[in-house]
C-alpha positions in Angstrom: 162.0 39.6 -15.0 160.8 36.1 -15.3 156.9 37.0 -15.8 158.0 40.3 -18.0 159.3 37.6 -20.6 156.5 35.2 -20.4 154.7 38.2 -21.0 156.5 39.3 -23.5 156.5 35.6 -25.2 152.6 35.5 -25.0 152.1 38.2 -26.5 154.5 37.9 -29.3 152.6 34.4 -29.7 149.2 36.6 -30.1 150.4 38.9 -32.6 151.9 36.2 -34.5 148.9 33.6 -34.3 146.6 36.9 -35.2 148.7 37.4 -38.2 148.4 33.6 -39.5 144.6 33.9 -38.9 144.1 37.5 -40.7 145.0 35.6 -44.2 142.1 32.9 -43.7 140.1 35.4 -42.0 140.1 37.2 -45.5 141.2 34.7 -47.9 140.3 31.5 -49.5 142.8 29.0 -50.8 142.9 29.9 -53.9 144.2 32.6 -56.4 142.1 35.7 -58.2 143.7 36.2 -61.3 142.8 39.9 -63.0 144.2 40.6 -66.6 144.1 43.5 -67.8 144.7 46.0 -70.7 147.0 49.1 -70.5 146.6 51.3 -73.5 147.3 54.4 -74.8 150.0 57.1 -75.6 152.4 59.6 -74.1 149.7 61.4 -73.8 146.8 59.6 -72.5 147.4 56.3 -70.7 143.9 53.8 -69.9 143.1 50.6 -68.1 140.7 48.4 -68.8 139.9 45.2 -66.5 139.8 42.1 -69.4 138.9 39.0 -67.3 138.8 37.6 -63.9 140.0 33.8 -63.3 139.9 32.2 -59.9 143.0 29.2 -59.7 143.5 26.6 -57.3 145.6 27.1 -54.4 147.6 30.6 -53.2 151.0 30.5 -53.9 152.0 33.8 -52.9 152.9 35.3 -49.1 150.6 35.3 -46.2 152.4 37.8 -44.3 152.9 41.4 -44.7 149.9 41.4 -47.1 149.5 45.2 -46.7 153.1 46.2 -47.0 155.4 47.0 -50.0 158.9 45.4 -50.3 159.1 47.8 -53.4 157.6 50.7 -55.1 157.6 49.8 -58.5 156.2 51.3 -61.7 152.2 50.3 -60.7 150.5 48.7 -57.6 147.8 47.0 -57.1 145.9 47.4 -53.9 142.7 45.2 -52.8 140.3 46.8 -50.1 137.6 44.9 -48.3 134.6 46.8 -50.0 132.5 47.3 -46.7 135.2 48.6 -44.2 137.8 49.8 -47.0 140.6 48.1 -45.4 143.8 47.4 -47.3 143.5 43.7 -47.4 146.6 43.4 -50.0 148.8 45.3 -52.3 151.5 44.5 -54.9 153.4 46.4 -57.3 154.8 45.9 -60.6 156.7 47.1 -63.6 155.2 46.3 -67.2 156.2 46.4 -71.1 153.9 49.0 -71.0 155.7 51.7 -69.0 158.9 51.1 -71.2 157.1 51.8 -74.5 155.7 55.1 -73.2 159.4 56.0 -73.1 159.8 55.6 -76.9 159.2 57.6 -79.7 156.9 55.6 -81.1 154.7 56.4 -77.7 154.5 60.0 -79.1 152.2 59.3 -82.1 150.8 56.0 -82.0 148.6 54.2 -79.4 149.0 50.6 -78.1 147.8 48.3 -75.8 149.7 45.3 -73.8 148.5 42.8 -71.7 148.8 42.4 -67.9 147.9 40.0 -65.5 148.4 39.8 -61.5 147.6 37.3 -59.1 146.3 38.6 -55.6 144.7 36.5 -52.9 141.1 35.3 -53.4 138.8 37.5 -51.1 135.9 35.7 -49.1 134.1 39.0 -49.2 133.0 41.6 -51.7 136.2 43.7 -52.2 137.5 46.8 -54.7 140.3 46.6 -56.1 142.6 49.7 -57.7 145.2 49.4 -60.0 147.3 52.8 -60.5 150.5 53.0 -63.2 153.3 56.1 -61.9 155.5 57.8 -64.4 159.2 58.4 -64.0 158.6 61.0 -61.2 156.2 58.3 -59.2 153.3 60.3 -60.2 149.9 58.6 -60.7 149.6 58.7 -64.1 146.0 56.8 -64.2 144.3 54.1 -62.5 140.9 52.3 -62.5 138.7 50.9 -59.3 136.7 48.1 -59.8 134.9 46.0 -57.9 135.4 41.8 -57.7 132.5 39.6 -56.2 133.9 36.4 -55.3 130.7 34.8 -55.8 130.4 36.1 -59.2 130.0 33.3 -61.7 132.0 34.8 -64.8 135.0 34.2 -63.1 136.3 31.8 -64.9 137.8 28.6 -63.0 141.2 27.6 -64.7 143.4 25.0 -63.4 141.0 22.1 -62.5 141.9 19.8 -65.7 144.0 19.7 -68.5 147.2 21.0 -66.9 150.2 21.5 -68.7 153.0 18.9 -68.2 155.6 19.7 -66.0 158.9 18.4 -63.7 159.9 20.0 -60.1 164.0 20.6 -60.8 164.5 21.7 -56.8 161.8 22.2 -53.9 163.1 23.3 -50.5 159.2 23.1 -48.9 155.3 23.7 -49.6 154.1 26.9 -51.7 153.2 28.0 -48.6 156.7 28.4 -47.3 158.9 29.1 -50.4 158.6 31.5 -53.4 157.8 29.1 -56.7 159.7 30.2 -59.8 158.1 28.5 -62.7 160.0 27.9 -66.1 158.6 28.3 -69.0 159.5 26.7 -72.5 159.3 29.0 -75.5 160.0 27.8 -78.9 160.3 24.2 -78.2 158.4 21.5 -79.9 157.1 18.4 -78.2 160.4 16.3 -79.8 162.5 18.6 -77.7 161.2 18.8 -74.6 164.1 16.7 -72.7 166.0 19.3 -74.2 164.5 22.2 -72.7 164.1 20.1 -69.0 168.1 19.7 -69.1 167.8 23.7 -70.0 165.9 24.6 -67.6 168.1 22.7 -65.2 171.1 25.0 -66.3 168.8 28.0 -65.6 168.1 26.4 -62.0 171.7 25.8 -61.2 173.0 29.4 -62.5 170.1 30.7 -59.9 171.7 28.5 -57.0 175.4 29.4 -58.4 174.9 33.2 -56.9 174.5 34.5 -53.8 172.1 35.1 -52.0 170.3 32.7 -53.7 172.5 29.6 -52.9 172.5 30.0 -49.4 168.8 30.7 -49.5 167.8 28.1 -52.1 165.8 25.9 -49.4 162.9 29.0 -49.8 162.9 28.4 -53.3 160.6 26.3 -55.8 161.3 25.5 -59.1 159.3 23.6 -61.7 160.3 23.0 -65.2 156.9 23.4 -67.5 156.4 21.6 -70.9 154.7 24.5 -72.9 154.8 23.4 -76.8 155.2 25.5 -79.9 154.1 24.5 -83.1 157.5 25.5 -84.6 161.1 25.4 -83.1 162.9 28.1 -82.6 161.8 31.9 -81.6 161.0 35.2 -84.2 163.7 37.2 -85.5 162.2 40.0 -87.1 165.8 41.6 -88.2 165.7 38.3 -90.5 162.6 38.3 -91.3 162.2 34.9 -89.2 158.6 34.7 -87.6 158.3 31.5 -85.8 154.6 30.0 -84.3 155.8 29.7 -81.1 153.7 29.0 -77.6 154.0 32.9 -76.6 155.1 34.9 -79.8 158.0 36.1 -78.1 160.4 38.3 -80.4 163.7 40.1 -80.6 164.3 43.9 -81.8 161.2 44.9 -79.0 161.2 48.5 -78.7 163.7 48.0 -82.5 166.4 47.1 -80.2 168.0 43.9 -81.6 168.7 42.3 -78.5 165.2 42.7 -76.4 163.5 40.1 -76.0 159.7 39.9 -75.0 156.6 38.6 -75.6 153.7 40.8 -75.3 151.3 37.2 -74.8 151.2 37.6 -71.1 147.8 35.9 -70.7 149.4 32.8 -72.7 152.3 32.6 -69.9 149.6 32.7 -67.3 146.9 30.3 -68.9 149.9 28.1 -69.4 150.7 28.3 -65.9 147.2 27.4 -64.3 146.5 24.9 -61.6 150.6 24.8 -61.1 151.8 26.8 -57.9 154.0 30.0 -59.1 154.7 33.6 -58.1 157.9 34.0 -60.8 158.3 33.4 -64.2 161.1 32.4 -66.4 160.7 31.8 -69.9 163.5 30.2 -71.9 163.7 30.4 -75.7 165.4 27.9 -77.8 167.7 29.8 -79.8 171.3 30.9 -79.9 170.2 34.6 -80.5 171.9 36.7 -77.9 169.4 38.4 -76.1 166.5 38.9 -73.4 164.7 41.0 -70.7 163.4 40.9 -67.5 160.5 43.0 -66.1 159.6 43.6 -62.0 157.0 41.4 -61.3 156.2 40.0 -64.4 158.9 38.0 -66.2 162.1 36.9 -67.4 162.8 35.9 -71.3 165.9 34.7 -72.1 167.6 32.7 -74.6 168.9 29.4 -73.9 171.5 28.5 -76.1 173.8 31.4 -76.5 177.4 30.9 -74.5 176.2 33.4 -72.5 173.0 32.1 -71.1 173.9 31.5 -67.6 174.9 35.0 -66.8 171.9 36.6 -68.4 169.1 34.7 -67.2 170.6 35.3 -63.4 170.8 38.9 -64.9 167.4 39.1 -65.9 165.6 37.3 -63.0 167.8 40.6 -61.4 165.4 42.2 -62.5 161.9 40.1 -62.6 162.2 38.8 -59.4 164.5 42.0 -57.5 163.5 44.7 -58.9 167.4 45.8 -59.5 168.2 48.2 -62.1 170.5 48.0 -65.0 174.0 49.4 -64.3 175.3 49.4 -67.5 174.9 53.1 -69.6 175.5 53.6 -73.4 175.4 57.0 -75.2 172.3 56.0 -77.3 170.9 53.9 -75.4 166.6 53.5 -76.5 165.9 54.1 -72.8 168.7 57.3 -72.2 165.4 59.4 -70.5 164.1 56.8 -67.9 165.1 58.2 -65.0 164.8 62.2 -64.1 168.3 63.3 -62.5 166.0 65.1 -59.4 164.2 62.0 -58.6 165.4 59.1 -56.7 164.9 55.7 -58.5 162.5 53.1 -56.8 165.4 50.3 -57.3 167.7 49.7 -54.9 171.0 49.4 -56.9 171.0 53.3 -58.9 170.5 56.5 -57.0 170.4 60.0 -58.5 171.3 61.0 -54.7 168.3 62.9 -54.0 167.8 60.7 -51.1 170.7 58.6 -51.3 170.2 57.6 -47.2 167.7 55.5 -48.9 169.8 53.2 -50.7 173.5 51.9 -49.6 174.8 55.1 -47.7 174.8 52.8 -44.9 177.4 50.3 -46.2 179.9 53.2 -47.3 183.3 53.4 -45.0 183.7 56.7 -43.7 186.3 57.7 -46.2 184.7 56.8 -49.2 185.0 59.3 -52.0 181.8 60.6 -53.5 181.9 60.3 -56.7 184.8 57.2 -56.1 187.1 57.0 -58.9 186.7 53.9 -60.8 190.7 53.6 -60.6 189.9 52.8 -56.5 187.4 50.4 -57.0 189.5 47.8 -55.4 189.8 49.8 -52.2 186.5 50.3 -52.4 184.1 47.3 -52.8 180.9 49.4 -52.5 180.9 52.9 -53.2 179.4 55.7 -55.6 180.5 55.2 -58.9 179.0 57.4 -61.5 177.2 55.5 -64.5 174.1 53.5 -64.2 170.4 53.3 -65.3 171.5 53.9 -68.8 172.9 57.8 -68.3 176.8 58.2 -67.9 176.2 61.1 -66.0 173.9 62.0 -62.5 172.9 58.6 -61.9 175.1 56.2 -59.3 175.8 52.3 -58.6 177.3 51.1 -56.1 179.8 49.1 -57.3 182.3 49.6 -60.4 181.2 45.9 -61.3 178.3 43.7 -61.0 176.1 41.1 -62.7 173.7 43.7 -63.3 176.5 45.6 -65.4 178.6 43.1 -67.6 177.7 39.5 -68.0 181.5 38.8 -67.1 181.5 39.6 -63.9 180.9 36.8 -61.4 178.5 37.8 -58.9 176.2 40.6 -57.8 177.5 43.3 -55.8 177.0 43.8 -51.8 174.5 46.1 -52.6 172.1 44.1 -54.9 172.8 41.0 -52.4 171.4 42.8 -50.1 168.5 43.8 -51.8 167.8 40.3 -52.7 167.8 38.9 -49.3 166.2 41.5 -48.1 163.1 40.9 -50.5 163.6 36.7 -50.2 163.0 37.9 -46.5 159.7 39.5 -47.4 158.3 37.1 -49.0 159.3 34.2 -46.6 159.7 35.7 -43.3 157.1 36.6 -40.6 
């Protein structure tokens, strides 16, 4: 028994030492940032690579570099361009995919910025970046090659870096997932302002689980963009503001969106500072924000309700979770086809309901459960979610990812969040 575990141990220690080498094997310290353009119409959808940037450092995880915590709306996938090993893949949501939902998608065409960081590659390697439609159906992608010795990749991060203050660190980059903050909208005169906001932002993070009792694999650093102007655009008053990232309300013409469509500005902003996340908080009272998968959060920092909504949104930037709430004219009533199963982990249509949080059901539990039993049952199947009243399920009759009242997330969506804090932080 004895030699069956020192066997055992050994070669647990291979696999894991073989793992730990396959990142430097392929890898350099240092990040390959590709921005691109997605463009089009309901139609017709394009990609077009824009520019390649190599920054110092790697931020990001060095384990499970060929797996997917999440399906997303896109992915990007890097393959070694001799052998065509998957060296890395990532996926993503993207302002893009949520326009092609609107009617404005039907008749005009648009393009928005998008930009991913993926490990740099010591070797020649091609990578392919696909966007899926509501049914996960490749809608289009584009292959192209990346030579690491190519000289127009432009090195950012070396000088000229923007200012910036650490508000929690529980280790290296290399062991925790860095969250960066952004400030929109603030001037140079009120940046201790925006450090003491950004500090509220970090302590509403910590304040829910599972981030509190995970917060030692977390980064956070607080970083000093400037706008020429204070304040952020308004376009329902006719308020247009210079700001370090153009964000604006009424995206999409509803009110309370807020985006920016700058995503190369967040980025160069960013560079020669370790992050994976992004939170951008704008200095207004305006109620509003938005948070896309992979990309970012936007939310505003001086509404009463700002601690709520930017845990809300980083829901959503950071975890991928859905929005439980459902209105009958809602701009986004058509997201999700009633015979698919959603890629998020909080909504199911039940097509494959096994998927999600049938796991965590007791035996009894009503399907649909009654809202009027939803203290008997913590976790359940409550219809309503994703937008649609009808054919699309959450899990719980309240969570932070329904109504900024209530005080937590649910079982389910702290489970998904642990589960992808694992991911990223766990061998």
């Amino acid at each position: 028994m004895l030699q069956k575990i020192l066997s055992f141990c050994a070669a647990l220690a291979l696999a894991l030492a073989a793992q730990a080498q396959s990142f430097t094997d392929n890898f350099e310290e240092k990040t390959l940032r590709v921005d691109y353009i997605f463009s089009g119409n309901r139609a017709q959808q394009y990609i077009c690579l824009d520019e390649l940037s190599s920054l110092p450092g790697w931020a990001g995880r060095r384990h499970h570099l060929n797996t997917l915590p999440l399906k997303g709306n896109g992915e990007v996938l890097m393959r070694d361009a001799a052998s065509g090993d998957t060296l890395y893949i990532t996926s993503f949501s993207s302002l893009f995919h949520e326009w092609l939902e609107t009617d404005e998608a039907q008749i005009t065409t648009r393009g928005y910025e998008n930009s991913f960081l993926l490990p740099f590659p010591r070797r020649a390697v091609e990578v392919e970046v696909t966007l899926f439609d509501s049914r996960h159906r490749a809608r289009t992608a584009l292959k192209h090659r990346v030579d690491p010795a190519d000289i127009l990749i432009h090195e950012k991060g070396l000088s000229h870096i923007t200012p910036h203050r650490y508000l929690h660190q529980g280790g290296t980059p290399e062991q925790c997932i860095d969250v960066a903050i952004l400030a929109e909208g603030y001037t140079e005169a009120e940046m201790e302002r925006f450090y003491q906001d950004a500090q509220v932002a970090c302590e509403a993070l910590f304040a829910h689980e599972p981030f509190g009792s995970m917060k030692e694999r977390f980064n956070l650093v607080a970083v000093a963009s400037v706008s020429e102007e204070s304040g952020v655009s308004i376009p329902r008053l006719k308020q247009w503001k210079r700001t370090a990232f153009s964000s604006h309300f009424s995206t999409f013409y509803s009110d309370r969106y807020l985006t920016t469509a700058r995503v190369k500005a967040l980025h160069n902003a960013l560079a020669g500072i370790p992050y994976e996340h992004i939170i951008v908080l704008a200095n207004t009272d305006e109620y509003g924000g938005g948070g896309i998968y992979n990309s970012y959060t936007l939310t505003t920092a001086h509404h009463p309700m700002f601690r709520p909504v930017v845990v809300h949104e980083f829901g959503h930037s950071f975890g991928g979770l859905a929005d439980e709430y459902f209105y009958d004219n809602d701009v986004m009533t058509d997201t999700y086809p009633l015979d698919v199963e959603p890629w998020e982990q909080n909504i199911s249509t039940r097509v494959d309901f096994a998927s999600k949080w049938e796991d965590m059901l007791p035996a009894n539990t009503p399907v649909p459960t009654p809202v009027a039993r939803s203290q008997e049952f913590p976790v359940g199947v409550y219809e309503g979610g994703g937008y649609s009243a009808k054919g699309i399920y959450r899990p719980a009759d309240y969570c932070r990812m329904r109504i900024n009242e209530h005080p937590g997330f649910c079982p389910v969506c702290q489970r998904a969040l642990q589960r992808l804090i694992d991911f990223y932080t766990k061998e």
